[in-house]
N, C-alpha and C positions, 0 to 999 in steps of 0.2 A: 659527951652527951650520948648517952644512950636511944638509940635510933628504934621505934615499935615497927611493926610486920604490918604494911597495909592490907588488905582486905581487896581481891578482885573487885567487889562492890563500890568502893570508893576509886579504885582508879578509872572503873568505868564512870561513875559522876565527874571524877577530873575530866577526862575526854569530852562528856557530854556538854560540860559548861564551856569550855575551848571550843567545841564547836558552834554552839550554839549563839553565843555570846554573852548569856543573861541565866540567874538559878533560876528564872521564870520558865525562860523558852525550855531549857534542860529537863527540867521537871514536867512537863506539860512532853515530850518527847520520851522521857521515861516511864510516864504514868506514875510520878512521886511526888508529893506535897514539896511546895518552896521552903518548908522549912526543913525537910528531911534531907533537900540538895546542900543546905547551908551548913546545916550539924556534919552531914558526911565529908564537906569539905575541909569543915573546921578543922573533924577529927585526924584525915588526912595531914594537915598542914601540924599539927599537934605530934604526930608518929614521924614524920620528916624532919621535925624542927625549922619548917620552911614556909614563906608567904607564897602561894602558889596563885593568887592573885590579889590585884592592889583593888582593893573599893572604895577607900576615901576621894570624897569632891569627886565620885560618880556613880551615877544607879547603876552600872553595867560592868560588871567586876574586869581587869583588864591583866593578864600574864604578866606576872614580873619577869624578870630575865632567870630568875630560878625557875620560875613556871613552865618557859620557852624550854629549858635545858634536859629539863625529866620529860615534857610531852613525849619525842619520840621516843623515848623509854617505856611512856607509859600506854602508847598505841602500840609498840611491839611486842609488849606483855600481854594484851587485851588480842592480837593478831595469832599470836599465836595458841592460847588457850581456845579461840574461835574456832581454829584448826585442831586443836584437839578435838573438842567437840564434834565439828563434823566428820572425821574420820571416825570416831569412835558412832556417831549412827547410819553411817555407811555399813560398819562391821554388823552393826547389829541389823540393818535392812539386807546383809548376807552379799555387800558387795568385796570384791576384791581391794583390798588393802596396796596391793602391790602388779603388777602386770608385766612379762619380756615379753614382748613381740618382735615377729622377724616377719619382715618382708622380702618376697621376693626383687632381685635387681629387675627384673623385667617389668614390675606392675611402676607408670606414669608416676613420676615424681611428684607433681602436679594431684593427683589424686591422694598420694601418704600423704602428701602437705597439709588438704586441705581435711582430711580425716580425723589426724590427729592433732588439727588445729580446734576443731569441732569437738574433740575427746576433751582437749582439757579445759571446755567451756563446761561438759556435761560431766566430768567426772575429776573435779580437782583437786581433789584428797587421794586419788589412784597414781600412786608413783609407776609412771610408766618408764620401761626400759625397751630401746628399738635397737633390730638388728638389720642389719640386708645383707643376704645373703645371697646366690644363685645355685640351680638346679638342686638338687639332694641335699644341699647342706641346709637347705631349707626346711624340708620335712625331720633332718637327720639332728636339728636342734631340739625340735618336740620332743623326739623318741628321747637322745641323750638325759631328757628333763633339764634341761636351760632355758626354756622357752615354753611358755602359758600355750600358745595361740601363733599362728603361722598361718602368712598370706600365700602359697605358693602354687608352683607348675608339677610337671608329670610327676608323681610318685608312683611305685608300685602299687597299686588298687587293693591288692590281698596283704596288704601288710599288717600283721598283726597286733602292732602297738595302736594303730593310729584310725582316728575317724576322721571320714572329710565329708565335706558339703563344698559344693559347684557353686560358683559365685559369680563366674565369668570368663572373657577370655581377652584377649590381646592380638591386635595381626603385629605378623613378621613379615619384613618384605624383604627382598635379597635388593642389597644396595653398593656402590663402589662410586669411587671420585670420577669425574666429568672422563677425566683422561686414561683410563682405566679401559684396556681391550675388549672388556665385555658390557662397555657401555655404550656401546654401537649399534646399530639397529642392525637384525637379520643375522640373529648368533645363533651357528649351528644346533642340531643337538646332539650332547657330549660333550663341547667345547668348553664349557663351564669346569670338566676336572682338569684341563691343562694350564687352568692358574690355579695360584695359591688361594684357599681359603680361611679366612678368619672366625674360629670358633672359638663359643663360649665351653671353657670346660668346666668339670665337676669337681667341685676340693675334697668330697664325701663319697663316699664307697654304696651310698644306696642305690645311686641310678650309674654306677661306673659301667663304660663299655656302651649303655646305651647312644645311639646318635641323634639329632634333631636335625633334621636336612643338613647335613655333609653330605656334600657331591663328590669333589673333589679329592684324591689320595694326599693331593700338595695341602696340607694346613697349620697351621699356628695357633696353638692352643691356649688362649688366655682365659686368665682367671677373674680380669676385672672387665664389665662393660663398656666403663670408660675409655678404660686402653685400649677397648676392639675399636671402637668411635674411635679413635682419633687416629688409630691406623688405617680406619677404610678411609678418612680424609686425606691420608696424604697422600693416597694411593698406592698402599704396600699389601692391595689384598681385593677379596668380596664376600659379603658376606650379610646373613641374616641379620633385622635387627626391626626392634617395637617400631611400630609406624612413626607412635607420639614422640619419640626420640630425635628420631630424624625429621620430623614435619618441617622445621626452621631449615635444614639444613640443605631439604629438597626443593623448600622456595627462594633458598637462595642459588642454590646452584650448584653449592660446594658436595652433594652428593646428589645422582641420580639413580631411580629405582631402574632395576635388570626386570629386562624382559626376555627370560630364558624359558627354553622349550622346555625343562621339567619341572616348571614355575615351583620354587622349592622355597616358596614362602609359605605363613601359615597362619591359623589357629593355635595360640599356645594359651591353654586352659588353665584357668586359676581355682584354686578351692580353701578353703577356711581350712585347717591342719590344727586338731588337738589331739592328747593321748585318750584311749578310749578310758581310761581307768582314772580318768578326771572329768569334771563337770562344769562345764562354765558358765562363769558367774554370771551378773547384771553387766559390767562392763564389755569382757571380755564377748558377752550376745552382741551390745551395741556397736563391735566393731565390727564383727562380719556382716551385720544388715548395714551399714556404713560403706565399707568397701563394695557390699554387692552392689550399693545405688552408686556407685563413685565410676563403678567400671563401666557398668549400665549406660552413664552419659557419653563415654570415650565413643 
């Protein structure tokens, strides 16, 4: 038996009658006469060679078990040309098709989360790709062109590739485990360089050599946040670190904030990171006015 080509048209009436229950209600939900739902389904069932529902001994047509078998077939055909569509006037209302984003390790987890949870409520035809990175490798994604749009910290200000917009900033506070020498009250000052310190370094050559409060000549230079966390807990160090990171950590006990006479905590400034010789789109606006409100609350 030779099988006919349905028509998007008729699969979307199959849907509509499955849902609905009845070619009345379907019809009346499509704006199509009850007999145009009837002929469309006939014709359907004609091109399948299939009863796609049973109506004898009831006014309310009822899914055969072939009926039941193609639905999800014929909801993931109807899903995805939906998705065609709306990404095709997306393009045409000049939105980005596609978005890499890199966030800095330092901006609140708790804030990406809830940003880019909000993104793909507002933009869900924008395949977004996320990075995190820390210090220069942040802005150093933009420059390379890997990356649309960057959330990050100090870049060099006159750099020629790149525009930024201020959005916000983040405290650092200097923190260490309970048991930890300079977590004692009445610490000299200078006493802070004859421990080890734990800093975050750069994987990217834009900001190398720069420092971000390093006191101490003794340090350990890591490349994940993470790993600095869980070394100031077990007490193999001290060192800076985002308030909101440590907040849990400070109510429970397991680290406490230093109070050192060169109080070598901070302001660490965040700003939206594009290439100047790009123009961002409708989504790629919505996230930087996003993250600015996101920081705003911290």
């Amino acid at each position: 038996m030779k099988l006919g080509d349905p028509s998007l048209d008729h699969v979307r009436l199959f849907i509509a009658v499955a849902d609905h229950g009845s070619f009345g209600a379907a019809a009346k939900a499509m704006g199509r006469a009850i007999s145009a739902i009837s002929y469309g389904i006939a014709q359907l069932e004609a091109q399948l060679g299939l009863t796609l529902f049973a109506r004898e001994g009831s006014r309310r047509p009822v899914l055969t078990a072939d009926g039941e078998g193609l639905l999800a077939e014929a909801r993931g055909i109807a899903d995805r040309v939906d998705a065609l569509l709306a990404k095709t006037r997306s393009l045409h209302a000049g939105q980005e098709p596609a978005l890499t984003l890199v966030v800095d390790v330092m901006v609140p987890g708790e804030v990406t989360a809830h940003v880019l949870g909000e993104f793909r409520r507002m933009f869900p035809t924008c395949a977004l790709t996320l990075r995190i990175e820390g210090l220069g490798a942040v802005a150093a994604c933009v420059i390379d062109g890997g990356a649309n749009l960057a959330i990050g910290g100090p870049v060099p200000g006159d750099h020629p590739a790149l525009e930024r917009q201020a959005i916000g900033a983040i405290d650092l506070i200097p923190v260490a485990a309970p048991s930890h020498p300079l977590a004692r009250p009445g610490i000299a000052p200078g006493e802070s360089r004859s421990h080890l310190q734990l800093v975050l370094t750069d994987r990217s050559p834009l900001t190398e050599g720069r420092e971000f409060s390093v006191l101490s000549p003794l340090t350990w230079r890591l490349g994940d946040l993470g790993a600095k966390h869980s070394l100031l807990k077990e007490g193999l160090g001290w060192g800076n670190m985002p308030r909101a990171m440590v907040a849990g950590d400070l109510a429970s006990g397991a680290l406490v904030a230093l109070d050192l006479p060169e109080k070598p905590g901070a302001h660490y400034g965040l700003s939206a990171i594009w290439r100047r010789d790009t123009r961002l789109g409708p989504a790629a606006s919505w996230l930087v006015d996003a993250f600015r409100a996101g920081l705003s609350l911290r």
